[in-house]
N, C-alpha and C positions, 0 to 999 in steps of 0.2 A: 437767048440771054441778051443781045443785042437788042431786040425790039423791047425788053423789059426795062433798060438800062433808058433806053430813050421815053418811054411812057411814063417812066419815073422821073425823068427831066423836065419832061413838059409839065408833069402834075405839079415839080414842087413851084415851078414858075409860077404856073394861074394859081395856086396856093398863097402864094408869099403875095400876090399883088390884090390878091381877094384880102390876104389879112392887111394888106399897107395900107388900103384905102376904106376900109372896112377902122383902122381905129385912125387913121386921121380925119373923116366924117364925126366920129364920135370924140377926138378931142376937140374937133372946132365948134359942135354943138356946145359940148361942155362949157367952153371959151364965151361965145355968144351966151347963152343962159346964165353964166355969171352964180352956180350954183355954189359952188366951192369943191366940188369932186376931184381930186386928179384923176387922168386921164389913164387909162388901164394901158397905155403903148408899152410901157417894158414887160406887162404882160406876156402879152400877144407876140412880140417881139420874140422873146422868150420860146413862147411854144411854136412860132415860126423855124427858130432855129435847131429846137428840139428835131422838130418833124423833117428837118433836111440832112440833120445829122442822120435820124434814121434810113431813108431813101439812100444816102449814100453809103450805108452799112450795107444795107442789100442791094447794092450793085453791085 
């Protein structure tokens, strides 16, 4: 249970920094192209935090 707790630590980390930089790329595109889109970050955000809540349920 120890080694799961920890494998689930390090996942949600590289997770959370794959999505942070994954939509701030995509909001600064957005920004530069001058399209008129908002930027999907409270999405992402969102499911970020979803997916850590869960990781810390099953620890």
């Amino acid at each position: 249970m120890k080694i799961w707790k920890l494998v689930a630590g390090i996942l949600s980390i590289i997770f959370s920094v794959i999505v942070f930089f994954q939509s701030m790329l995509v909001g600064t595109a957005n920004t530069l192209s001058s399209n008129g889109e908002v930027g999907e970050v409270p999405v992402y955000l969102f499911l970020s935090l979803c997916f850590q809540g869960v990781l810390f349920q099953l620890s």
